[in-house]
C-alpha positions as a printed NumPy array, in Angstrom:
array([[  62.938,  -91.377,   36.   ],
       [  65.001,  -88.432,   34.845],
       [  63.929,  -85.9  ,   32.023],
       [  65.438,  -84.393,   29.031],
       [  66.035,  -80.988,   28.714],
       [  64.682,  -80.149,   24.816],
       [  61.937,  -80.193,   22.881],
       [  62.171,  -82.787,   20.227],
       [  59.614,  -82.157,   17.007],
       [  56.629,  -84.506,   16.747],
       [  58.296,  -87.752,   17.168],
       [  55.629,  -89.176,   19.223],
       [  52.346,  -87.223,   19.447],
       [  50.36 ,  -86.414,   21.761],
       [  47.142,  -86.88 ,   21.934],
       [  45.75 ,  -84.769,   25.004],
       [  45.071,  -87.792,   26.872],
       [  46.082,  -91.697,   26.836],
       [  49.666,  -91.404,   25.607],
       [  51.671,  -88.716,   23.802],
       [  55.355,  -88.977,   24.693],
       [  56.425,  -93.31 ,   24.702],
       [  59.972,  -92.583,   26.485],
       [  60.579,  -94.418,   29.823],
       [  63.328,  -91.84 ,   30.319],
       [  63.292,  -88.368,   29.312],
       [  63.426,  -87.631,   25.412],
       [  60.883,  -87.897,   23.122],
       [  57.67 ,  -87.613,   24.62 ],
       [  57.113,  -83.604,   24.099],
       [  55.994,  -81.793,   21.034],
       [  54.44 ,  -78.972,   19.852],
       [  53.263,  -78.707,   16.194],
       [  50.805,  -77.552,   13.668],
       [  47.849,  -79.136,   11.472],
       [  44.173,  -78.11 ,   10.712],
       [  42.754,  -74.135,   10.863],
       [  42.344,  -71.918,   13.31 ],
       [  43.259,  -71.045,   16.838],
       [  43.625,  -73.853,   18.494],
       [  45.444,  -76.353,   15.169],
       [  48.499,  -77.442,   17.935],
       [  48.434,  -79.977,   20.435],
       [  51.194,  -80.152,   22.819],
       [  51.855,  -82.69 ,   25.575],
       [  54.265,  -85.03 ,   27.332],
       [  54.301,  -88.826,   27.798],
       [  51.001,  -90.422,   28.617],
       [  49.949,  -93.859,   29.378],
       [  52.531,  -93.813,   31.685],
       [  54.987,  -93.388,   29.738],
       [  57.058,  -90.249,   30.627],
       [  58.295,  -87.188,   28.048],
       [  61.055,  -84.441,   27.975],
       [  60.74 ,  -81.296,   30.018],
       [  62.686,  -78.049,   28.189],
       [  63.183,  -74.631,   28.717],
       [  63.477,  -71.325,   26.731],
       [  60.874,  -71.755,   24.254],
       [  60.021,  -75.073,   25.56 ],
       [  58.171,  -76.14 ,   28.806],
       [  59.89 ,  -74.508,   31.078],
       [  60.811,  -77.122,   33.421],
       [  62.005,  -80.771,   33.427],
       [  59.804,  -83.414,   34.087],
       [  57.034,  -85.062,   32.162],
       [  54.503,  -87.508,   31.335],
       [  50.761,  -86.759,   31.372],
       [  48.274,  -85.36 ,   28.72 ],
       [  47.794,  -82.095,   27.011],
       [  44.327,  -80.259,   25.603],
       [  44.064,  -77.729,   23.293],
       [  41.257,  -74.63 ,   23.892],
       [  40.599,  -72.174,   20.772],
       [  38.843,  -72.508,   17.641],
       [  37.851,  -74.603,   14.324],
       [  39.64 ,  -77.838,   15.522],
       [  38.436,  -80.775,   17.67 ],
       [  41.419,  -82.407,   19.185],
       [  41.306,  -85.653,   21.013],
       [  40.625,  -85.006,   24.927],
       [  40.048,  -81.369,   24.303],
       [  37.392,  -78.874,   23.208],
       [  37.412,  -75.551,   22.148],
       [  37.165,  -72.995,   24.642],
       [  38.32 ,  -69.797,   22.616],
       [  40.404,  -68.511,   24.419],
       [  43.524,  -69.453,   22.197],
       [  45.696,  -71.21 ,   24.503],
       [  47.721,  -74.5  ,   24.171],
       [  47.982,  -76.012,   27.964],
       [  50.315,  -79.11 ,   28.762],
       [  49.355,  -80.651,   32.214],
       [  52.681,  -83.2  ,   32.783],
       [  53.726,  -85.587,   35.39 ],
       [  56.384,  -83.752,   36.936],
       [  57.803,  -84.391,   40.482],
       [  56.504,  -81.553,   42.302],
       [  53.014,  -81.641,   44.334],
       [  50.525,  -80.478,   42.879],
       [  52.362,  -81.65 ,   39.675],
       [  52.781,  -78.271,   37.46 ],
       [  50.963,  -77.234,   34.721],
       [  52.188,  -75.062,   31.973],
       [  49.954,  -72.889,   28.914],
       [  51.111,  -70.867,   25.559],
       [  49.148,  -68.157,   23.931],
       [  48.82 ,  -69.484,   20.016],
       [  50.187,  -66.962,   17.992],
       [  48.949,  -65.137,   14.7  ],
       [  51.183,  -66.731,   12.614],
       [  50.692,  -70.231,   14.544],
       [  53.594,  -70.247,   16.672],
       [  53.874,  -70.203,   20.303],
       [  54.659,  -68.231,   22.932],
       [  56.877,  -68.713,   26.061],
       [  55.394,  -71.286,   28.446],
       [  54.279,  -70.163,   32.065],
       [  53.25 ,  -72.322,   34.823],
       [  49.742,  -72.427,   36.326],
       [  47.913,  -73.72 ,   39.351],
       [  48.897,  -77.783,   39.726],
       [  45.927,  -80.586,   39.965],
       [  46.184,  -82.156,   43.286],
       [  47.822,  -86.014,   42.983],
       [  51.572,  -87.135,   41.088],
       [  50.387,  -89.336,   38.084],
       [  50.765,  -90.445,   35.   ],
       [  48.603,  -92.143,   31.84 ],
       [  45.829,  -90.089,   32.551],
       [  43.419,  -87.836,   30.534],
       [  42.625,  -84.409,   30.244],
       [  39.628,  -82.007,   28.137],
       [  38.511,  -78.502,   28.47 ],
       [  34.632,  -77.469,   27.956],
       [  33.141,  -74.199,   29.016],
       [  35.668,  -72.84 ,   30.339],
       [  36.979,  -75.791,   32.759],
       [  39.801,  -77.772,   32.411],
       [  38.955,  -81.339,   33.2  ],
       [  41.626,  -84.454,   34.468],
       [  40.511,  -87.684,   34.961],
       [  42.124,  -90.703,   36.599],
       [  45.616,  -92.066,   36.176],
       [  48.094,  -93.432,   37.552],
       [  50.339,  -92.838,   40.677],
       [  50.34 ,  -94.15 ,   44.358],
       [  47.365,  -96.21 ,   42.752],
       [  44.895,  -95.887,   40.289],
       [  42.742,  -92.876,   40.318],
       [  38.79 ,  -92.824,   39.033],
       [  38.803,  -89.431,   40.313],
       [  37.311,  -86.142,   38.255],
       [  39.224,  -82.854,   38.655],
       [  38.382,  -79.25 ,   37.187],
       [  39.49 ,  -75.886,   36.975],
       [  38.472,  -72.595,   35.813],
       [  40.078,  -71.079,   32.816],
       [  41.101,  -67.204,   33.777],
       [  41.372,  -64.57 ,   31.425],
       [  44.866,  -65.148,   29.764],
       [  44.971,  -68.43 ,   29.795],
       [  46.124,  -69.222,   33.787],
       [  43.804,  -71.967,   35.673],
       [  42.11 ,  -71.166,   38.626],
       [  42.227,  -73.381,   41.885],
       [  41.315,  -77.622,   41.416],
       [  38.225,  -79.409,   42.901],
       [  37.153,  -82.644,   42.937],
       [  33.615,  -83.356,   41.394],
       [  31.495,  -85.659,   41.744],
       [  27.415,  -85.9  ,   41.604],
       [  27.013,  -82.359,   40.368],
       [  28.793,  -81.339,   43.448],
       [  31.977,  -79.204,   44.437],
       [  33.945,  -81.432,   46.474],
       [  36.904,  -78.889,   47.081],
       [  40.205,  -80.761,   47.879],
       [  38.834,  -83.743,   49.331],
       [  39.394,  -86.747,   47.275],
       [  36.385,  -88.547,   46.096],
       [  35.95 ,  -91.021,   43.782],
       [  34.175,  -90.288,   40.503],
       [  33.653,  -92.838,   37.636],
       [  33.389,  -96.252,   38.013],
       [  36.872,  -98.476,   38.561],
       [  40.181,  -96.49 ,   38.812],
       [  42.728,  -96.836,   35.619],
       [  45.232,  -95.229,   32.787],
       [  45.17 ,  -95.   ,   29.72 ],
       [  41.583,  -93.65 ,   29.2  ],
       [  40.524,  -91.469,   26.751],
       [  38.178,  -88.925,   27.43 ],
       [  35.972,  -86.734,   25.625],
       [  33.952,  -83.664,   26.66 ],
       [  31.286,  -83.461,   23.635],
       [  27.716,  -81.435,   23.851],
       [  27.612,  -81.029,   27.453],
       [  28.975,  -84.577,   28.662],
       [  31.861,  -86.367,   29.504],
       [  32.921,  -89.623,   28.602],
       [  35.524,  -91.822,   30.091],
       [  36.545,  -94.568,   27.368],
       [  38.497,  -97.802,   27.955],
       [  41.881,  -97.797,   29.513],
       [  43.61 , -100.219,   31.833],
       [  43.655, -101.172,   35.504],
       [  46.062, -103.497,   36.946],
       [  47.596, -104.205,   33.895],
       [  44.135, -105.358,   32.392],
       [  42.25 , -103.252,   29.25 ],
       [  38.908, -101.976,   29.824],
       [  36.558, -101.538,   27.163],
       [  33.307, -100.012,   29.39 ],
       [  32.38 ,  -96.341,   28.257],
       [  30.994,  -94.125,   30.845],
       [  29.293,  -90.782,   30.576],
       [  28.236,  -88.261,   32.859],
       [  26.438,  -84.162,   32.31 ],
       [  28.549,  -80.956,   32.648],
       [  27.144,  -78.705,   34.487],
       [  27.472,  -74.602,   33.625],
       [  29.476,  -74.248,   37.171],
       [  31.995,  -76.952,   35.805],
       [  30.908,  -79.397,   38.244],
       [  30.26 ,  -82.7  ,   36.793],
       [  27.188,  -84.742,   37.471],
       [  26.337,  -88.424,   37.879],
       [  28.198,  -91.109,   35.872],
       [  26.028,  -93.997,   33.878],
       [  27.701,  -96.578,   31.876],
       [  26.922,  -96.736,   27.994],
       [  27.297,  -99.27 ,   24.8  ],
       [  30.487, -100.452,   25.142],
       [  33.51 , -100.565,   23.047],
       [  33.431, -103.262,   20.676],
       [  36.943, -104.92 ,   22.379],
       [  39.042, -103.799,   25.249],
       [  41.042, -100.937,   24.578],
       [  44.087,  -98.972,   26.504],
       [  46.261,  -95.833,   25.578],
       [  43.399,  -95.231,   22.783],
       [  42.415,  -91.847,   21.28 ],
       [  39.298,  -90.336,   21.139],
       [  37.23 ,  -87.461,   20.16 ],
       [  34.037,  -85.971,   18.975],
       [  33.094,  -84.351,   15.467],
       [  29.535,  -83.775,   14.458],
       [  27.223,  -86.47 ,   16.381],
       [  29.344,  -88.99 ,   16.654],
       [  32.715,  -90.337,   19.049],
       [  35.196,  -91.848,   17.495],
       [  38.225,  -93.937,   18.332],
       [  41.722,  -94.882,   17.123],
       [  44.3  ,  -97.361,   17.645],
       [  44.66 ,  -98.225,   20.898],
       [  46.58 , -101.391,   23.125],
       [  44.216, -104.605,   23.418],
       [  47.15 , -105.766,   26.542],
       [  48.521, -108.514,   23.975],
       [  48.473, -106.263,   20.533],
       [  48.359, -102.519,   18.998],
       [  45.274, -101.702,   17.081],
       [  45.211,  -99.895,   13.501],
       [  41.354,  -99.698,   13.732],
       [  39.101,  -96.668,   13.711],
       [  35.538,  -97.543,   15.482],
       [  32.629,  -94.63 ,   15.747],
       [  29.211,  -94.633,   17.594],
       [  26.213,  -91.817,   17.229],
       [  25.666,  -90.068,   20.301],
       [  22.182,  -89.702,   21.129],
       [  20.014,  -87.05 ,   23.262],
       [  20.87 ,  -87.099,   26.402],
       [  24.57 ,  -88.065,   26.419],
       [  24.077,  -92.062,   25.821],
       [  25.744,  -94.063,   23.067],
       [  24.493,  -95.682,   20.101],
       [  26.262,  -98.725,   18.65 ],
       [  29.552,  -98.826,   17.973],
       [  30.809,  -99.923,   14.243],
       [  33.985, -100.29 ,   12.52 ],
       [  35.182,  -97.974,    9.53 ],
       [  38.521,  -97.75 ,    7.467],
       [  41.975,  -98.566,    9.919],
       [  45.029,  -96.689,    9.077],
       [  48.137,  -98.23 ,    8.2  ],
       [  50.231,  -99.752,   10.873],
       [  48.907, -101.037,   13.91 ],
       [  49.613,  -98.457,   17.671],
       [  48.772,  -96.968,   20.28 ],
       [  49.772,  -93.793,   22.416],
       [  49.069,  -91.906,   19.094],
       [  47.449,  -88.458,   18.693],
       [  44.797,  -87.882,   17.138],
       [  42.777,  -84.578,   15.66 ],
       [  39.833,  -83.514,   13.525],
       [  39.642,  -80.646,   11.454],
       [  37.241,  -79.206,    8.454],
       [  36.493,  -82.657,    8.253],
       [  39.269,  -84.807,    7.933],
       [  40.751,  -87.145,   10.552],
       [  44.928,  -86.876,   11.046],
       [  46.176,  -89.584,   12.972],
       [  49.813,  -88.452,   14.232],
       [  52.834,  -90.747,   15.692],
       [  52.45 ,  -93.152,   18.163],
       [  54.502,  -96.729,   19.074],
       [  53.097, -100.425,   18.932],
       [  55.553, -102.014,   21.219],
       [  58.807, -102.   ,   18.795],
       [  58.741,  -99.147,   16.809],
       [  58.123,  -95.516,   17.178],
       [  56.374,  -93.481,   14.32 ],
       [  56.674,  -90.039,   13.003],
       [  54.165,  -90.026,   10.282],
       [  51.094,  -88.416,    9.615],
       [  48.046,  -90.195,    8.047],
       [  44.736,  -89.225,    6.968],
       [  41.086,  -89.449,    5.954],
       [  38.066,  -87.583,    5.236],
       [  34.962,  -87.854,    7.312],
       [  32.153,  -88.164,    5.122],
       [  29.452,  -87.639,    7.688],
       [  26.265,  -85.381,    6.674],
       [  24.346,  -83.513,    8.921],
       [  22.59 ,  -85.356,   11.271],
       [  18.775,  -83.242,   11.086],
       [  17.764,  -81.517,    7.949],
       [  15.17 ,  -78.757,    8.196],
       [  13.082,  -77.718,    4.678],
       [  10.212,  -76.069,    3.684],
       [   7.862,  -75.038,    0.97 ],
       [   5.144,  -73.04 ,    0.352],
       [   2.233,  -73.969,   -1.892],
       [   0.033,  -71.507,   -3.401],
       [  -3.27 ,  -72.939,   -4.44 ],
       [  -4.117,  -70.09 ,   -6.355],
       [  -7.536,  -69.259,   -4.778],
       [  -9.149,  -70.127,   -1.502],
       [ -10.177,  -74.093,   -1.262],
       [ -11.005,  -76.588,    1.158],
       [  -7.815,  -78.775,    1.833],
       [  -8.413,  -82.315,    2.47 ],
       [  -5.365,  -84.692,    3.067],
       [  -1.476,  -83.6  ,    2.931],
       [   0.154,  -86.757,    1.531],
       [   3.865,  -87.454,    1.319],
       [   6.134,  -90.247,    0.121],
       [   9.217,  -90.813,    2.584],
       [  11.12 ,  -93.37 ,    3.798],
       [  12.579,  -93.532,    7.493],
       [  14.847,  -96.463,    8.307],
       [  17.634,  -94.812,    9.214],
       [  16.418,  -91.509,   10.747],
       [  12.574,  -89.465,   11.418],
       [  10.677,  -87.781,    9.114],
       [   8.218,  -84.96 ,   10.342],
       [   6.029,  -83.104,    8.317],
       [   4.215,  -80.501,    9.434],
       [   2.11 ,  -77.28 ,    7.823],
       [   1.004,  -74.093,    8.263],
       [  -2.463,  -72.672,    6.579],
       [  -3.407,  -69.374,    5.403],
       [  -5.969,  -67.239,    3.69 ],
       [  -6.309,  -65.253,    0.539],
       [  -4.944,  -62.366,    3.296],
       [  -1.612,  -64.614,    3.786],
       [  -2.105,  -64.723,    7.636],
       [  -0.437,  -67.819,    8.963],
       [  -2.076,  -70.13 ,   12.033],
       [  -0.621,  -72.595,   14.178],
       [   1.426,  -75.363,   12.779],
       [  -0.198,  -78.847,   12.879],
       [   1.134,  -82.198,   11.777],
       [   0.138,  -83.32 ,    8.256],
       [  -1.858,  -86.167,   10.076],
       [  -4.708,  -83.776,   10.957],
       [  -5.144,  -83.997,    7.374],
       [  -6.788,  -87.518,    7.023],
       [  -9.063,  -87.417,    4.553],
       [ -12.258,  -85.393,    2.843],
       [ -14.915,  -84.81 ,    4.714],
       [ -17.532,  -83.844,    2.172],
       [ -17.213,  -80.778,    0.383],
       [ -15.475,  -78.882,    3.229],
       [ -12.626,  -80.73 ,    3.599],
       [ -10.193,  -80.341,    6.795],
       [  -9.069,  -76.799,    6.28 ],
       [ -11.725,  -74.528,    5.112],
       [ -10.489,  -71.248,    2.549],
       [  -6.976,  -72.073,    2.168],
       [  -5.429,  -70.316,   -0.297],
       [  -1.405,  -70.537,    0.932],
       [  -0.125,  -73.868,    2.534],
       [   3.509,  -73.73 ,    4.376],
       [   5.096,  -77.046,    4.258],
       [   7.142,  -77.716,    6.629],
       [   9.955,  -80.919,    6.687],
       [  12.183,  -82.564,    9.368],
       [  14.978,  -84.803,    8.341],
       [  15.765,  -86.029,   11.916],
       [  19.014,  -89.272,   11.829],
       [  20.578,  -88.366,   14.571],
       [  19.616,  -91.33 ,   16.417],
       [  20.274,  -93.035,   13.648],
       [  22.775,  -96.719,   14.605],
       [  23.403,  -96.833,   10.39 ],
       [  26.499,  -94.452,    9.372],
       [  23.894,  -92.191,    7.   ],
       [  26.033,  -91.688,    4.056],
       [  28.105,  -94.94 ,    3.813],
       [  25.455,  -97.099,    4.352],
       [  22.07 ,  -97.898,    3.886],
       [  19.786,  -94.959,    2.762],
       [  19.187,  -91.873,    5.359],
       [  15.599,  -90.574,    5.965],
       [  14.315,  -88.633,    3.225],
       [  10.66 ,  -87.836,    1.428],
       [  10.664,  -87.418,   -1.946],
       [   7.323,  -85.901,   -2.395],
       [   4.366,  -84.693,   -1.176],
       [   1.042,  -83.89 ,   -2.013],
       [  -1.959,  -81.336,   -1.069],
       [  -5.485,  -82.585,   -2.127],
       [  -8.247,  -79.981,   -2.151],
       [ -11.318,  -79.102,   -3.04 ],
       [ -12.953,  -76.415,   -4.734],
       [ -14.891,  -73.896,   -2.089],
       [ -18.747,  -74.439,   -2.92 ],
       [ -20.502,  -71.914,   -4.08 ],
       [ -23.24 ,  -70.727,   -1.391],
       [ -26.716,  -71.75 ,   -1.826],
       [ -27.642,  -68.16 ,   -2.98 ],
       [ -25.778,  -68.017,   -6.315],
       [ -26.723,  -71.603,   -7.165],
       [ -28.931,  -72.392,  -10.285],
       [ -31.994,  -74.107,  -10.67 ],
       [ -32.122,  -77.307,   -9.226],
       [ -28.863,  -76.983,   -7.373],
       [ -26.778,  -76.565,   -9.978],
       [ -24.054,  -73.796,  -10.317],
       [ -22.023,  -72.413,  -13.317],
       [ -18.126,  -72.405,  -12.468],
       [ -15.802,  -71.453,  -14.793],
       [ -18.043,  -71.318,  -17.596],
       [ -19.553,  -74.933,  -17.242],
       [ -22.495,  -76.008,  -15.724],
       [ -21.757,  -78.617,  -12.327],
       [ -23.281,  -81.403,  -11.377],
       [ -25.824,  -81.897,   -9.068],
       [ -24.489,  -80.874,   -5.577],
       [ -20.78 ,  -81.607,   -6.116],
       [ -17.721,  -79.788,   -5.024],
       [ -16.43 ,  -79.822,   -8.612],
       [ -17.152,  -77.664,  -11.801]])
């Protein structure tokens, strides 16, 4: 296949990984263009999902050829297949003819333009359809599609300036250097991928013609290696040239090929400690069904951006808010008691369906000297006059609001851990048996107690 020679505006988007540019020859696969705040609000790429996209030069990627997936690195935006790295850079890693296939990077400008393209170190292998993220300060490309199909797991370093250093394969938390081995399970295009919280996930795709819908997940290491891959909940159908990303606890994915129809649905799972995935659900579809799409979040909206379902090609841009809530609250209080007393029982009303609740306290003396904290369970009960902490005057409070491994969407559905109240039941200190009165009694506040009671 043969490539333009311009860059044509945002025609089809790219998505840094399964699909940007939808041109079998040359044309219409590369953009560049703006949305969201910050540093890093462009994403530029050629054709993926083997699909291949204009090369340009001047201004443009300087060279022709094309195809493959882009990632963004910088700040305040999550892009699909890419993270933020801060360092401010746009990086397109196309097809091309030439092995290793080139890679080309642009500085972001103040004013959010771009400056000239330059070429960088190549990955090792002529492909297309794969995907691409950057976390840490690696640049990550996974599988694809050339003399076969690839389950392999690249990475490079990202130099000062925005240049990559040399490619390794990786595999089992290991530097393989340039000797091919295999990485996830089962070699395809189309995947998404998504380098979220210190994992990466590999996410549907295709292999021999056939869409996958298995998600896979694996730890990234602080050397950029890339540890051992475990499969996770699955994707609710099969899904090629799909988008994907990550934005506040959860992965999310958009439209997508099913190998018989495009998809105009948006699906989203919680991701849970330790890299797995919770279940996956549907929320609101855009309009008109696609795949090969792009795909971005920023300050909390969801863009959606091009994309083709088989006939037509789209240039529009649609979008939503994400209405997600933090995923663990932290509160306190603290209770004066307004002398020293004998606390018996910290009580609270709270309900937990959809998330943890912790409470936990802290006790102190008229002399407002904290101990250790303590969960409000140690506080079962009275136990006589004494009670569980003896001469408290100060109690600190302490609340944990924990959904984050939460299946139920917090805010859209159902009702998200919370406690509503809480109690501290105490006694009055007794009076020692030297000031007491005749016959036991003592005189509190004016009145004269009862026999032997902790009470005036």
């Amino acid at each position: 296949s043969s490539a333009a020679s311009d860059v044509y505006k945002r025609q089809n988007a790219a998505s840094g990984g399964p699909g940007g540019g939808t041109q079998t020859t040359g044309g219409t696969g590369d953009v560049s263009g703006s949305l969201g705040s910050g540093a890093a609000a462009y994403q530029a790429g050629g054709g993926g999902g083997g699909y291949y996209g204009g090369g340009a030069d001047g201004s443009g990627i300087p060279y022709g050829g094309g195809g493959g997936s882009g990632y963004v690195s910088g700040t305040n935006t999550t892009m699909s297949n890419g993270v933020q790295t801060g360092n401010g850079e746009v990086i397109i890693t196309p097809l091309g003819t030439s092995t290793p296939p080139a890679v080309a990077y642009a500085s972001i400008n103040s004013d959010g333009s771009l400056s000239s393209w330059q070429t960088t170190n190549g990955f090792t292998g002529v492909r297309s359809g794969f995907a691409a993220a950057a976390y840490g300060g690696y640049v990550y490309v996974l599988g694809g599609s050339g003399s076969s199909e690839f389950n392999d797991v690249q990475y490079a370093p990202i130099n000062a300036g925005g240049s990559l250093g040399s490619w390794h394969y990786t595999h089992h938390s290991t530097d393989d250097g340039t000797t091919f081995v295999s990485g996830f399970t089962t070699g395809r295009d189309g995947l998404a991928t998504v380098a979220y919280d210190g994992y990466l996930y590999v996410i549907g795709g295709e292999t021999g013609g056939a869409a996958l819908s298995d998600v896979q997940y694996a730890p990234l290491n602080a050397n950029g290696t890339v540890g051992d891959w475990a499969f996770t909940t699955a994707l609710l159908s099969a899904n090629a040239n799909l988008t994907a990303f990550g934005y506040d606890g959860y992965l999310y994915i958009s439209g997508g090929y099913t190998g018989t129809s495009s998809l105009s649905s948006v699906q989203y799972a919680p991701l849970n400690a330790g890299g797995s995935v919770g279940t996956w659900a549907s929320t609101t579809s855009f309009t008109n069904a696609r795949y090969g799409a792009g795909s971005i979040a920023s300050g909390g909206y969801l863009y959606i951006l091009g994309g083709y379902d088989g006939t037509s090609y789209y240039s529009d841009i649609q979008y939503t808010p994400l209405a997600t809530i933090a995923r663990v609250g932290h509160y306190s209080k603290l209770v004066d008691l307004g002398s020293a007393v004998n606390v018996t029982s910290l009580t609270y009303n709270s309900a937990a369906s959809n998330g943890v609740v912790s409470v936990t306290y802290e006790a102190a003396g008229s002399n407002g000297v904290f101990g250790s904290s303590y969960p409000a369970s140690n506080l079962s009960g009275s136990i006589g006059c004494i009670g569980n902490t003896t001469n408290t005057r100060y109690l600190f409070v302490f609340i944990t609001l924990d959904g984050s491994t939460s299946g139920t969407f917090p805010d859209s559905a159902g009702s998200p851990a919370n406690v509503s109240s809480f109690t501290v039941n105490y006694n009055p200190v007794h009076p020692p048996p030297n000031i007491r009165l005749r016959a036991g009694q003592t005189l509190q506040q004016g009145n004269l107690s009862p026999l032997d009671t902790c009470y005036p």
